[in-house]
C-alpha positions as a printed NumPy array, in Angstrom:
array([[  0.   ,   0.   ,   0.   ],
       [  1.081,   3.543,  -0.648],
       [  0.703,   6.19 ,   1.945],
       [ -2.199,   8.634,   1.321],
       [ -1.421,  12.322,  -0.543],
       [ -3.318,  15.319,  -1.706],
       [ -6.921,  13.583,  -1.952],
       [-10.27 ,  14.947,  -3.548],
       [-13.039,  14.783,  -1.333],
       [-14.928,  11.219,  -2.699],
       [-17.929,  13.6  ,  -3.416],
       [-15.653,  15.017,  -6.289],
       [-15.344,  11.762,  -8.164],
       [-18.936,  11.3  ,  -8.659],
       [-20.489,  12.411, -11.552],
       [-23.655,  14.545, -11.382],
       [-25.828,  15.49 , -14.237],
       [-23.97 ,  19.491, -14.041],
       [-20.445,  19.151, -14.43 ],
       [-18.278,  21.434, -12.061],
       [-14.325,  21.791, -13.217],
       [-11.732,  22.571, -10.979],
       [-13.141,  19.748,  -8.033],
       [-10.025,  17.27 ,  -9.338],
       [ -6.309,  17.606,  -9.825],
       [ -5.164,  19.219, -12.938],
       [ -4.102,  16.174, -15.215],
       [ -2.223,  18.477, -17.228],
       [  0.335,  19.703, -14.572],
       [  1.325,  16.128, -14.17 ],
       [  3.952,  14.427, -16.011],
       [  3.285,  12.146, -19.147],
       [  4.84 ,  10.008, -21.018],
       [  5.81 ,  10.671, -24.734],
       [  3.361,   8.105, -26.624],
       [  4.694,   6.276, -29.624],
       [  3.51 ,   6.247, -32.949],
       [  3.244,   5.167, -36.418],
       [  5.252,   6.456, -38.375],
       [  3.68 ,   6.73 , -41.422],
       [ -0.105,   8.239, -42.159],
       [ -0.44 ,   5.844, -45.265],
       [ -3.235,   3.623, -44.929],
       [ -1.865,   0.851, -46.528],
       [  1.371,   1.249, -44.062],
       [ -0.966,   1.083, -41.141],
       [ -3.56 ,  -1.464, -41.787],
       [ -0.156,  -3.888, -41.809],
       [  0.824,  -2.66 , -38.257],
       [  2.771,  -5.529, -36.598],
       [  0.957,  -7.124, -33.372],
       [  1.392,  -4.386, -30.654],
       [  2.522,  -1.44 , -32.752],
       [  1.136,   1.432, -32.809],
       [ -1.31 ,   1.869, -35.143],
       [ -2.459,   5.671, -35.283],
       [  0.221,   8.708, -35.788],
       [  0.462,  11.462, -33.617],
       [ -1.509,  13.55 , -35.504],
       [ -4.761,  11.201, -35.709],
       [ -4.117,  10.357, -32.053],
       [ -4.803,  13.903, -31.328],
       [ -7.856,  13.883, -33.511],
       [ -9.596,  10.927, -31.442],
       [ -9.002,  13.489, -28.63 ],
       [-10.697,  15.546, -30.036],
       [-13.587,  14.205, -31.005],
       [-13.882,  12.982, -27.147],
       [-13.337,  16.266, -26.003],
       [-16.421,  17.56 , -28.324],
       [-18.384,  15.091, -27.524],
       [-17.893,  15.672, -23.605],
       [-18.171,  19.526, -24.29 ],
       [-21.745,  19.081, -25.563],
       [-23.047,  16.761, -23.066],
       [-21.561,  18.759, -20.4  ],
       [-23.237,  22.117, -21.539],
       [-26.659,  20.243, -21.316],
       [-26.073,  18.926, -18.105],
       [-25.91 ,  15.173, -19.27 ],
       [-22.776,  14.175, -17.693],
       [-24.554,  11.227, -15.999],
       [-25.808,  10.13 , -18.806],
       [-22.342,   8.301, -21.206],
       [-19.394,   7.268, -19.931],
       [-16.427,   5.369, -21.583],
       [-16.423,   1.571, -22.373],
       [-14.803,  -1.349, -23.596],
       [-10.918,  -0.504, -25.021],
       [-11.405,   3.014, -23.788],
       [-12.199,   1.855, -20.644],
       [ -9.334,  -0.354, -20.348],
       [ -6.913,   2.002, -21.502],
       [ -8.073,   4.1  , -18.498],
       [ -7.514,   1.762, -16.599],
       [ -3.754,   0.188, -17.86 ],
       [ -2.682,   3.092, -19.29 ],
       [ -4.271,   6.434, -17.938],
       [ -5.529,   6.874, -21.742],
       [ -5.468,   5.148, -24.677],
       [ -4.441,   1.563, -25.538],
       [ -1.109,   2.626, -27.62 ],
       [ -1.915,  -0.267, -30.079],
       [ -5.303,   0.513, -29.995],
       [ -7.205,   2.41 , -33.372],
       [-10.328,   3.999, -32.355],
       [-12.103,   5.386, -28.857],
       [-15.604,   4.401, -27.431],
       [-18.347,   5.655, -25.111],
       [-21.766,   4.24 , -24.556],
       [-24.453,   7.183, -24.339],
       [-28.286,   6.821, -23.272],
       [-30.782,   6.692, -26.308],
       [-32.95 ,   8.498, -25.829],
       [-30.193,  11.378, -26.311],
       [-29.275,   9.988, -30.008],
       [-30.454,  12.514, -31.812],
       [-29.991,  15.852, -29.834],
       [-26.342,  14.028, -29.682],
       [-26.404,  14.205, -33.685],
       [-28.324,  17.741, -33.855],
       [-25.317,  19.279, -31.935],
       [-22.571,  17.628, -33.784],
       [-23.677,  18.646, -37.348],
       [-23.978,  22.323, -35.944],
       [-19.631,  21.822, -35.284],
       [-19.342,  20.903, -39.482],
       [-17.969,  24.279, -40.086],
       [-14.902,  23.004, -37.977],
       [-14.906,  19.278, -39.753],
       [-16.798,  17.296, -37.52 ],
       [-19.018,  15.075, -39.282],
       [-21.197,  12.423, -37.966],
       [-22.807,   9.41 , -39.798],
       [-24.959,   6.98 , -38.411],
       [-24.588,   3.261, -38.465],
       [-26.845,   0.628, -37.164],
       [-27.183,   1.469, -33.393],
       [-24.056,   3.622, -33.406],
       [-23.046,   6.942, -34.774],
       [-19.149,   7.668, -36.016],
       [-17.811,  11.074, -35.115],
       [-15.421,  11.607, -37.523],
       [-13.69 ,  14.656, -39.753],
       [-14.027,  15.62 , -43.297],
       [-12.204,  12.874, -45.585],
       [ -9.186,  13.617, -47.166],
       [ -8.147,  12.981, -50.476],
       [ -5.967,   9.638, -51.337],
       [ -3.671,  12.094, -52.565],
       [ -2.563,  13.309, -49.473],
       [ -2.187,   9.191, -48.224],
       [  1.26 ,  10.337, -46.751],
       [  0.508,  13.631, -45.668],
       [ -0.225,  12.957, -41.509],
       [ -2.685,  16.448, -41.434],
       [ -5.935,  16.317, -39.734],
       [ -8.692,  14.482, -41.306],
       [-10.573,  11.446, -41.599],
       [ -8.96 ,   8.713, -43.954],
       [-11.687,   6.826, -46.626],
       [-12.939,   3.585, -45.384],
       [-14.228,   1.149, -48.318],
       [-17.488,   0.807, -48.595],
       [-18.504,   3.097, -45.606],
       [-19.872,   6.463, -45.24 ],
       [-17.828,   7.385, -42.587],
       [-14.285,   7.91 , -42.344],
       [-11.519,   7.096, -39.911],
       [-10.227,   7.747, -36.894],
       [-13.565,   8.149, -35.598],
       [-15.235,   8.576, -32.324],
       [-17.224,   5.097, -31.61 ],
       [-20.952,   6.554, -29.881],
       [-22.588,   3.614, -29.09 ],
       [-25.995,   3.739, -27.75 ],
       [-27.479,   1.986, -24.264],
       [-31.256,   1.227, -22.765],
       [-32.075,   0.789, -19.209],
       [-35.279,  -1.71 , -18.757],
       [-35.199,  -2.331, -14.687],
       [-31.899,  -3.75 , -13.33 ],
       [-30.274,  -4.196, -16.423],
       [-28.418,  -1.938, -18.89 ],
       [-28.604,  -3.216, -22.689],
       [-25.726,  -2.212, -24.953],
       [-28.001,  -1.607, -28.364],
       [-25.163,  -3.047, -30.719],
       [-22.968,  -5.644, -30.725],
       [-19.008,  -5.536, -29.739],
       [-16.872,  -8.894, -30.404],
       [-19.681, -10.457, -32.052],
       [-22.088, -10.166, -29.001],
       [-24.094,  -7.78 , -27.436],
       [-23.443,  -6.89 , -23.211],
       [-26.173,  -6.763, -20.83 ],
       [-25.285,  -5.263, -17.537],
       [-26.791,  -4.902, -13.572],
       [-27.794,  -0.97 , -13.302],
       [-25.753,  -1.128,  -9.961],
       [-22.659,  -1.824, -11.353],
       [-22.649,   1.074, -14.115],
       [-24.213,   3.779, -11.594],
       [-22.92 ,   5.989,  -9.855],
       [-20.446,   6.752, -12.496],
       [-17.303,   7.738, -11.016],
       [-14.692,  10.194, -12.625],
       [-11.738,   8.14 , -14.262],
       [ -8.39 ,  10.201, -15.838],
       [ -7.821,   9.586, -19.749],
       [ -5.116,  11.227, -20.834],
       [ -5.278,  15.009, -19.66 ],
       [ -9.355,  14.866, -18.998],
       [-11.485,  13.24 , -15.965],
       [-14.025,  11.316, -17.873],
       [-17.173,   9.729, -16.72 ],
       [-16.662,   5.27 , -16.039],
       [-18.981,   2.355, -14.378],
       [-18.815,   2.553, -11.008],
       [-17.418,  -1.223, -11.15 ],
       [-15.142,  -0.959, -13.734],
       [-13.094,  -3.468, -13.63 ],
       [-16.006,  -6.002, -13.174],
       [-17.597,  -4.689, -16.472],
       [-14.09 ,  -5.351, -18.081],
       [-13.858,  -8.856, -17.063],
       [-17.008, -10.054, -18.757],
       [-15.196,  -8.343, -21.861],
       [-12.273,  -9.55 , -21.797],
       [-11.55 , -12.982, -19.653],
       [ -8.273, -13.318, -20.254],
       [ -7.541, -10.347, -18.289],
       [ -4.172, -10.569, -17.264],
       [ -2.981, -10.497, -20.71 ],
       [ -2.59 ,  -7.738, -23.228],
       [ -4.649,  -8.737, -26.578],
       [ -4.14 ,  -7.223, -29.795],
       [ -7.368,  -6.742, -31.43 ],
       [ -7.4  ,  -8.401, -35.341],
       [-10.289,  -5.81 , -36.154],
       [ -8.851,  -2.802, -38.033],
       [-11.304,  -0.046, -38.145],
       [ -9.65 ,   1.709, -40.472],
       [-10.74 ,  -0.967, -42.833],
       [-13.298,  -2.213, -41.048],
       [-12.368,  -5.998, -41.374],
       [-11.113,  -8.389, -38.956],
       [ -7.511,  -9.463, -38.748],
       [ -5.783, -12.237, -36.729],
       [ -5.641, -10.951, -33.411],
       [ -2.468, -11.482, -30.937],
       [ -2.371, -12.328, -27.186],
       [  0.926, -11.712, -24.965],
       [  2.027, -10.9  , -21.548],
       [  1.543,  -7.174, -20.723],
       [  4.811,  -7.746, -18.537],
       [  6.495,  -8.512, -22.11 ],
       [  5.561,  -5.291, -23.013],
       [  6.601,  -3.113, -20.001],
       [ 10.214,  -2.016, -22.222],
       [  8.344,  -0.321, -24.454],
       [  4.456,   0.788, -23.083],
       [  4.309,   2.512, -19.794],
       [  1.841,   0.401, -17.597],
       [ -0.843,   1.534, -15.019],
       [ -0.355,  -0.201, -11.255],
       [ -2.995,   0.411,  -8.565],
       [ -1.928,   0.692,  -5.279],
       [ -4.356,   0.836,  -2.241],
       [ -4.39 ,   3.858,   0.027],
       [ -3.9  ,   3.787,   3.78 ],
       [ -6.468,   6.039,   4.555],
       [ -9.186,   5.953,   7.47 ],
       [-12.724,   4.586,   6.401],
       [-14.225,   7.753,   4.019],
       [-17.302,   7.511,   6.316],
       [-19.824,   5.41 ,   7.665],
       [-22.012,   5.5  ,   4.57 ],
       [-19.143,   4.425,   2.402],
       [-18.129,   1.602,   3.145],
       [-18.25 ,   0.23 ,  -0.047],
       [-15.969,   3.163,  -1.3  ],
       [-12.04 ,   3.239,  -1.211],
       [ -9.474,   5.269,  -2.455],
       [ -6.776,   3.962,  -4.798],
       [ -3.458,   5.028,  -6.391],
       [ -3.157,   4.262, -10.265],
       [  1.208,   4.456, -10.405],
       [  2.297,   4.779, -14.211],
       [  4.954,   2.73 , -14.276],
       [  8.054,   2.321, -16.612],
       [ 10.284,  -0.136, -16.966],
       [ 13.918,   0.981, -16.983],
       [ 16.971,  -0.706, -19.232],
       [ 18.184,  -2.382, -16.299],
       [ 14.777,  -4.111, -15.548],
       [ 14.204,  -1.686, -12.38 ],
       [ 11.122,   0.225, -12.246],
       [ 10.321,   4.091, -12.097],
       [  6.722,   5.739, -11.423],
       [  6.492,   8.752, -13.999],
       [  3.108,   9.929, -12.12 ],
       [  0.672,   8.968,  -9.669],
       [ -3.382,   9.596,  -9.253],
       [ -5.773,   8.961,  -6.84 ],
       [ -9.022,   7.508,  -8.004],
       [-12.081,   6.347,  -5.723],
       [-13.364,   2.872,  -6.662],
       [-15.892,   0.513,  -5.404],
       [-13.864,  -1.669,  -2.429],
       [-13.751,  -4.833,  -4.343],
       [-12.099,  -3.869,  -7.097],
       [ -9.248,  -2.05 ,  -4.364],
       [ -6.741,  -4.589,  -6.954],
       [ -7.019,  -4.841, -10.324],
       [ -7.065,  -8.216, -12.118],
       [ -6.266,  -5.674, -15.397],
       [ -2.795,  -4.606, -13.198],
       [ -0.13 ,  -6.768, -15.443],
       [  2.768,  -5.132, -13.392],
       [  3.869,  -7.849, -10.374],
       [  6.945,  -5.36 ,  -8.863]])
């Protein structure tokens, strides 16, 4: 366990239909690691990515931000916080990585319905700045105007053509869910199935970092990420490109194997007196970014304090055994 520091209040780290900024640290006054990249914008370069390489340049990393900062912009000047939160490889890069997946090609969140179409009102009144949205099944893509295939190896901001689609990529993934009683329904499928949740383990969201931004998560994260993704101790390599929007072979390895090159997320329990008699179910944890050094020695390159549901104090997502 790591000693307590500089905590929010546990009121500040859940989310309330009227956002209020300035009740959490500053995630930009913190240090960060340099992310790594593709190296080329070309298409054709980066649909044939090796397993575990990055798969988005700088430049269209950036853009996925964004699109998530847009999107959070609008709901948050409606007063729908509470009402999307990130999900599946979004959520999991929270969690590992304090942001994205750096193999990963495309961000999520999962929004209520009935908010679909003020959700695509606002966004069309942003296409003076590029932002385009297109609907597709029980999803929408938030994504920018296309560029040309002439500019294949230019890496400027802009959507890239995807075949036979009417949306371009990277894109912002909106996915839409419906609450009937105790259960939460995910509208569309994800790995070829579609997720039904308990209500109590999505709400009360709780404020997770991604990258530079507190974003809204399930209250029992990691739980939600187990059903997802069983073999959680191990760092998978998606086979679906959505830049093409076909599936590839995927790739499973060790996340410790990947420690010399990815900086890895390790939570660390708080000793800290009980938050109060009506949370008992509430603790505070410490989510240590963690890199791996040449001589196989570790170094923490920032640390923040999150408050989770008590069972999930440890992470079964936590590849880093130090």
């Amino acid at each position: 366990m790591t000693e307590a520091q500089s905590i929010s209040p546990p009121e500040a780290f859940f989310v309330k239909p009227a956002y209020t900024p300035g009740l959490l640290p500053n995630l930009t006054q913190i240090p960060w690691p340099l992310p790594d990249s593709a190296p080329s914008p070309n298409p054709n370069s980066l649909y044939r990515s090796k397993f575990f390489e990055p798969r988005m340049t700088a430049t269209q990393r950036g853009m996925l931000l964004k699109f998530i900062t847009l999107f959070a912009e609008i709901m948050r000047k409606s007063n729908l916080e509470d009402k999307w939160f990130i999900s599946s490889c979004t959520l999991l890069g929270s969690l590992r990585h304090h942001g994205f997946i750096p193999w990963d090609d495309e961000a999520d969140v999962l929004v209520d319905i009935k908010y679909r179409e003020f959700i695509q009102d606002s966004i069309k009144k942003h296409s003076n700045k590029g932002y385009l949205i297109a609907p597709s099944g029980y999803r929408d893509k938030l994504y920018m105007s296309i560029l040309p295939a002439s500019m294949n190896d230019v890496d400027a901001e802009g959507s890239r053509e995807i075949p036979r689609k009417n949306y371009g990529w990277p894109y912002l993934d909106i996915c839409y869910y419906k609450i009937d009683g105790e259960y939460l329904f995910e509208l569309e499928k994800y790995n070829l199935q579609r997720y039904v949740y308990h209500v109590e383990d999505i709400f009360p969201l709780m404020y997770r970092p991604f990258g530079e931004m507190w974003l809204p998560a399930p209250f029992k994260a990691v739980k939600l990420l187990m059903d997802m993704y069983p073999r959680n101790v191990d760092c998978i390599y998606n086979g679906y490109s959505h830049l093409a929007e076909w599936r590839r072979r995927r790739a499973i390895a060790s996340c410790d194997t990947l420690t010399n090159r990815y900086a890895f997320v390790r939570r660390c329990p708080v000793r800290i007196a009980a938050i109060d008699s009506a949370s008992e179910d509430l603790a505070f944890v410490v989510g240590q970014m963690i890199n791996r050094t040449d001589n196989g020695s570790y170094s923490v390159i920032h640390e923040i304090t999150t408050l989770v549901h008590s069972t999930e104090r440890f992470s079964h997502f936590d590849p880093l055994t130090v």
